[in-house]
C-alpha positions as CSV (number, residue, x, y, z in Angstrom):
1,X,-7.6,-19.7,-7.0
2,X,-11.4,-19.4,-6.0
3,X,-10.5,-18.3,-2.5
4,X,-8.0,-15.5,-3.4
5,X,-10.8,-14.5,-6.3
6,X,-13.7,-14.7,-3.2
7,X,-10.9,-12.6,-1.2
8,X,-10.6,-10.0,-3.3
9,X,-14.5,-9.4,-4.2
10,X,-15.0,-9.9,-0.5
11,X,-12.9,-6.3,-0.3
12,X,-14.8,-4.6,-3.1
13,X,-18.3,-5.6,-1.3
14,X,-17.0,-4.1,1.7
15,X,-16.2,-0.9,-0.6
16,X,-19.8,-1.1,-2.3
17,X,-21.8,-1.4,1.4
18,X,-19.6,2.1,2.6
19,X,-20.5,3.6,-0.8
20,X,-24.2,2.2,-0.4
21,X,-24.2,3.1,3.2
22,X,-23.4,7.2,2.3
23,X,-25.5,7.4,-0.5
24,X,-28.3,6.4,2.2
25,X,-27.1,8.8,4.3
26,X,-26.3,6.6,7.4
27,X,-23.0,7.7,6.9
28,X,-21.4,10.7,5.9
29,X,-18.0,11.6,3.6
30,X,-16.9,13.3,7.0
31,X,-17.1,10.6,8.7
32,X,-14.0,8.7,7.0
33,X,-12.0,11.2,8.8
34,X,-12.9,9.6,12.3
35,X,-12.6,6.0,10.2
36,X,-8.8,7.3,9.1
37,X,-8.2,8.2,12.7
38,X,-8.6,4.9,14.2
39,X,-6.9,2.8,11.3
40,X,-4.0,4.5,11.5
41,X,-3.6,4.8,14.9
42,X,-5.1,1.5,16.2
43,X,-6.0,-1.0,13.8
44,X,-3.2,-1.0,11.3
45,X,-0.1,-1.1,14.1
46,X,-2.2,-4.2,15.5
47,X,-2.3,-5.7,12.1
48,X,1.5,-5.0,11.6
49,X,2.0,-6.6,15.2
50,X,-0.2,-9.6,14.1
51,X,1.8,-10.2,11.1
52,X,5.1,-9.8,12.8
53,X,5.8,-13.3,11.9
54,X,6.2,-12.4,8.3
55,X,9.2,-10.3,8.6
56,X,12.4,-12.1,7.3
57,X,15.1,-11.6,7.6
58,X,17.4,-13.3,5.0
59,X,20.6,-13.2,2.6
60,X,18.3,-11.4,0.0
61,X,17.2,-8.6,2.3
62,X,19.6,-5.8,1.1
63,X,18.8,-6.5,-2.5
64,X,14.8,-7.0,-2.3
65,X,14.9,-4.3,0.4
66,X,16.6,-2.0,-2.1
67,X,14.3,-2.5,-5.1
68,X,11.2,-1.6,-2.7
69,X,12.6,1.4,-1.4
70,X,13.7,2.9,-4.8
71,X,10.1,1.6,-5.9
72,X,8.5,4.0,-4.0
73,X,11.1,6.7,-4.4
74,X,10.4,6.7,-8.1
75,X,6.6,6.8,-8.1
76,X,6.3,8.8,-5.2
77,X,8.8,11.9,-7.5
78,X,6.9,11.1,-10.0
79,X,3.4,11.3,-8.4
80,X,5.1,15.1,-7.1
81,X,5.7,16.1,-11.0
82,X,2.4,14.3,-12.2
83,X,0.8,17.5,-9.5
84,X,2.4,20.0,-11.1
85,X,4.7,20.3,-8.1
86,X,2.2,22.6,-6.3
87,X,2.2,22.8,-2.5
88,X,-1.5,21.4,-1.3
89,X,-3.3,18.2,-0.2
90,X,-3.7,17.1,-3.8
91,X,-0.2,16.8,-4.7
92,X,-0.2,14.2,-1.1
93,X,-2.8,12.4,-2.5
94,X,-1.1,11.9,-5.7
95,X,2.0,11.4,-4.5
96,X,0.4,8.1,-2.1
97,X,-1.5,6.9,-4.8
98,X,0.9,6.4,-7.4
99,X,3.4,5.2,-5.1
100,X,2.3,2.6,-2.3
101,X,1.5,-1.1,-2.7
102,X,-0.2,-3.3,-0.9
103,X,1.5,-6.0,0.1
104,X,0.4,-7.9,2.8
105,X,-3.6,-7.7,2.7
106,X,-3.8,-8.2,-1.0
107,X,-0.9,-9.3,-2.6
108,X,0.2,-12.1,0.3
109,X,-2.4,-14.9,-0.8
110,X,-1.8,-14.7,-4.0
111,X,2.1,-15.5,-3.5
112,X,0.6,-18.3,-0.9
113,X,-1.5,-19.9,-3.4
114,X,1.1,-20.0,-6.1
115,X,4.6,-19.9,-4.3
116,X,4.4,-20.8,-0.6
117,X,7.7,-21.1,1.3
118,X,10.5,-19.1,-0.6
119,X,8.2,-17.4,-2.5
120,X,6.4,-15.6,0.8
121,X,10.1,-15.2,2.0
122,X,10.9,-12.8,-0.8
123,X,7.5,-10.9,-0.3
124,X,8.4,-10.2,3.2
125,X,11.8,-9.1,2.0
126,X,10.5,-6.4,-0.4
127,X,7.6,-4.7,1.7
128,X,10.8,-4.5,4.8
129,X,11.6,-1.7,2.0
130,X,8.2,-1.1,0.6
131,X,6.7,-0.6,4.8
132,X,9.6,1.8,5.7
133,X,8.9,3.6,3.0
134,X,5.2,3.8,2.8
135,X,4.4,3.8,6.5
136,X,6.8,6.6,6.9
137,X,9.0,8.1,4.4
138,X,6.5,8.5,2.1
139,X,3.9,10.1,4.1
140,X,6.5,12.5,5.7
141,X,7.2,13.5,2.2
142,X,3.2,13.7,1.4
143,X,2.9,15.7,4.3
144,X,5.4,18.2,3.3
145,X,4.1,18.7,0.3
146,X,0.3,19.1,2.3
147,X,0.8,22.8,2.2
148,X,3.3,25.8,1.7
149,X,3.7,26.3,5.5
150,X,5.1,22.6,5.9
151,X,8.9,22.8,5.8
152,X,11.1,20.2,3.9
153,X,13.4,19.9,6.5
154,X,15.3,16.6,8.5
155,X,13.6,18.0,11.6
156,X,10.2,18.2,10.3
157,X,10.5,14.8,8.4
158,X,12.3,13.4,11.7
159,X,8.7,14.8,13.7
160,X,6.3,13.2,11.4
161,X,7.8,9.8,11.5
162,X,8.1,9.7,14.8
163,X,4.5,10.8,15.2
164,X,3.6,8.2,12.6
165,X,2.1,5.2,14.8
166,X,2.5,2.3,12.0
167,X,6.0,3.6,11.1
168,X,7.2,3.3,14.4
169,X,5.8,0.2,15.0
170,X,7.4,-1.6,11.8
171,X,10.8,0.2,13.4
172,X,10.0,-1.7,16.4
173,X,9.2,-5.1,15.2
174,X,12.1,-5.4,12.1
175,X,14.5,-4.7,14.9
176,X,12.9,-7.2,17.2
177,X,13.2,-9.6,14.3
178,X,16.8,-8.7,13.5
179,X,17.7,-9.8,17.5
180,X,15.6,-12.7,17.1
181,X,13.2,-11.7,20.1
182,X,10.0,-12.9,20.7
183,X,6.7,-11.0,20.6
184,X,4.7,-12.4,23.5
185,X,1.5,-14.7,22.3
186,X,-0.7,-12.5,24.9
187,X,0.7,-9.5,22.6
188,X,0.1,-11.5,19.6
189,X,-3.5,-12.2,21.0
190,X,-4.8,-9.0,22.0
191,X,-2.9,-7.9,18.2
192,X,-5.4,-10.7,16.0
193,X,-8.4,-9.6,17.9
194,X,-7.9,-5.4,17.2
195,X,-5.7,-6.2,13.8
196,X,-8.6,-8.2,11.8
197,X,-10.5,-5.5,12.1
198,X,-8.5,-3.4,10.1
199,X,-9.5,-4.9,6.3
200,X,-13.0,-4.1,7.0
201,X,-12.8,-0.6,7.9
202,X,-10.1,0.5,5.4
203,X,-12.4,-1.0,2.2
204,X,-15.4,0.7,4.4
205,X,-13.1,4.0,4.6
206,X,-12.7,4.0,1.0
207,X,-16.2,3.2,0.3
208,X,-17.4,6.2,1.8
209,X,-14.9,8.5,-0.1
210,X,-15.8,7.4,-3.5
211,X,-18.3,9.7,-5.8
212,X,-19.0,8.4,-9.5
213,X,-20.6,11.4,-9.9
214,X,-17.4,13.6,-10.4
215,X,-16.8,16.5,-12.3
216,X,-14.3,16.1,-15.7
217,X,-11.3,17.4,-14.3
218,X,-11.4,14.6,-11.7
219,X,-12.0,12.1,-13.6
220,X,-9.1,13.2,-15.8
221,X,-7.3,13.0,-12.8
222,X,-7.8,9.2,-11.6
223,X,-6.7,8.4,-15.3
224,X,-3.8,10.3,-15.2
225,X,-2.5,8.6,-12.0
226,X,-3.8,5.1,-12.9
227,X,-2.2,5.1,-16.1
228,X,0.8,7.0,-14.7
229,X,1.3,4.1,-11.8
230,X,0.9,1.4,-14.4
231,X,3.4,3.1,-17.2
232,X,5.9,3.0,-14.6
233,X,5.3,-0.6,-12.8
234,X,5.9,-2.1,-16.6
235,X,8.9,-0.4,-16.8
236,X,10.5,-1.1,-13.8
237,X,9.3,-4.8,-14.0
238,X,11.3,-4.6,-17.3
239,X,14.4,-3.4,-15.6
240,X,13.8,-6.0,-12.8
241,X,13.6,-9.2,-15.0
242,X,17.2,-7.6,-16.8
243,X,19.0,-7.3,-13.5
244,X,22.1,-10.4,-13.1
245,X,22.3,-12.8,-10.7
246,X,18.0,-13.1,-9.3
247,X,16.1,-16.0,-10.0
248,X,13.3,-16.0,-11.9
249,X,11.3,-16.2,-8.7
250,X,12.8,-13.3,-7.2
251,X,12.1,-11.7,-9.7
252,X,8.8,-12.6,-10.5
253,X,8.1,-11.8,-6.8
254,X,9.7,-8.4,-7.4
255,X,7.0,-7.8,-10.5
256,X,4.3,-8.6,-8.6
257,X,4.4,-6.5,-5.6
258,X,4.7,-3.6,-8.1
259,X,1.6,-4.9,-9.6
260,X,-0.6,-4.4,-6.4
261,X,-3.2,-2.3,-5.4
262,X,-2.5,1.0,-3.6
263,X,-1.5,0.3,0.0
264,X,-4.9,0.8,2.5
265,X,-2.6,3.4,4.2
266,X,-2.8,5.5,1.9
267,X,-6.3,6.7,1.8
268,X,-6.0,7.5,6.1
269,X,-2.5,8.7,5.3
270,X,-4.5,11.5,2.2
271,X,-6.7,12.4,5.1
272,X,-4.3,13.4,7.4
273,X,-2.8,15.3,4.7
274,X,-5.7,17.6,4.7
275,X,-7.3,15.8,1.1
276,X,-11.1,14.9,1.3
277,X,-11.7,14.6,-2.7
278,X,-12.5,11.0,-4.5
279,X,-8.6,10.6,-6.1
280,X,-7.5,8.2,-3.5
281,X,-11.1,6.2,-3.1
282,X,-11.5,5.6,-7.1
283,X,-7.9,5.0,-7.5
284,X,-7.3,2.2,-5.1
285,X,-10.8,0.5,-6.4
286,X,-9.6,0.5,-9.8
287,X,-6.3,-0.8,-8.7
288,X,-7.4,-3.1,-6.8
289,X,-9.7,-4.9,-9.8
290,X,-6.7,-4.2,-12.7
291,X,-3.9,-5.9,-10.1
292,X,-6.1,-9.4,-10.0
293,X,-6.4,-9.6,-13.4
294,X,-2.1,-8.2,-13.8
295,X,-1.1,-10.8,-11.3
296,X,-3.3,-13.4,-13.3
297,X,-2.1,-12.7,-16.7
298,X,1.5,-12.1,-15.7
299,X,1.7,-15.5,-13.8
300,X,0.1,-17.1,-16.3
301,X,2.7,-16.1,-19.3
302,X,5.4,-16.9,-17.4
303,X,3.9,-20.9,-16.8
304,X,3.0,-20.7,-20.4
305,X,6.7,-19.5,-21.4
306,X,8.5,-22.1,-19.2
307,X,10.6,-19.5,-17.2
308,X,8.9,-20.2,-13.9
């Protein structure tokens, strides 16, 4: 337990030096632009590539694969509606926050510590829905809704996820995965020395978007998302545990990837969208500190309860 807890404050001292950093003036807010840039292009499809490993593909798969896309599809419509449904870089950034989770930075030790083997199986089944989603679907959907000029059309969605370098990369790797081929180890390599840099610079991107000095209306705002993204993760963790024919630990699994932090793609993803307020900074700190102690509590019940 100490190591995922030393983990997880690892990421929010990372957050506190980019914050610490900006109000020193060594770095600027611009700047996370440029930091957005190179996670999304480089860092993060090297992380993905690193991880490849982790992609199952099992008997489970359709159904685990099914709650994670309909996941996001939920909380993404809803993050749409929660912004009024008005055509701007705001709406993207509500839409990303209330809908991605982060599955593989944050949530994967946890599952480790408490339920290696079968456990981690399951994870990697739900983000193969959760990753299609929000390192492509989701984003070409933010994007859309970026600005009146950007047309919901197949063709336009089509462009941006082909344009999306993470996206495509999943693509790539689940369908190396479903034929069973190899990734080279010089790949794999050349992947863990670019990918393990991309934990620090996202919790470093965020740090440098984040103002506590904010005006009422956004502060309003992170509150309305937060508790908007946690009213609908109890429900549909309700709905989950009801559904026939899981096991508890399927289940359970299922709960908790709703109950993670906002995925680190999200905050590049907001900046590409044209957004450069604090929303998506505050947010993902905040989820980040009320998942630990969800995940926590929520394991901890079910022990207590005898249903796990």
């Amino acid at each position: 337990m100490s190591s995922v807890l030393i983990k997880t404050s690892g990421y929010l001292i990372i957050i506190a030096l980019g914050y610490l950093l900006r109000s020193l003036s060594v770095f600027s807010k611009q700047e996370a632009k440029l930091l957005g840039n190179l996670i999304v292009k480089v860092t993060l499809p090297a992380a993905l590539i690193r991880n490849a490993a982790s992609i199952v593909i099992g008997p489970e798969l359709p159904l685990l694969f099914c709650i994670g896309v309909m996941a996001s599809c939920i909380t993404l419509y809803a993050g749409y509606i929660l912004a009024g449904r008005k055509r701007e870089p705001r709406t993207s950034a509500f839409m990303l926050t209330v809908s991605t989770f982060n599955l593989g930075a944050f949530l994967m030790p946890f599952v480790e510590l408490f339920f290696p083997g079968t456990g981690v199986g399951y994870l990697c089944m739900f983000d193969t829905g959760n990753a299609i989603m929000g390192l492509g679907i989701s984003y070409a959907l933010a994007k859309v809704a970026s600005g009146p000029n950007e047309p919901l059309t197949f063709n336009r969605i089509a462009k941006t996820l082909l344009k999306s370098v993470p996206f495509m990369t999943y693509v790539v790797l689940f369908g190396l995965a479903a034929c069973s081929i190899p990734i080279p180890q010089i790949v794999l390599d050349y992947a863990e020395t670019i990918g393990s840099a991309n934990a620090f610079l996202t919790m470093f991107m965020i740090g440098l978007m984040i103002d506590f000095h904010l005006p009422k209306k956004e502060v309003k705002e992170i509150m309305m998302v937060c508790i908007t993204r946690f009213a609908l993760v109890i429900v549909m963790s309700v709905i989950i545990w009801l559904i026939p024919g899981m096991s508890p630990l399927m289940k359970l699994i299922a709960i908790l990837c709703l109950f993670s932090p906002v995925a680190s793609a999200a905050t590049p993803y907001s900046i590409e969208c044209g957004y450069q307020g604090d929303l998506v900074g505050m947010v993902s700190t905040i989820t980040m500190v009320l998942s630990v102690l969800s995940i926590l509590v929520i394991v901890s019940f079910l022990q207590t309860m005898g249903l796990l």
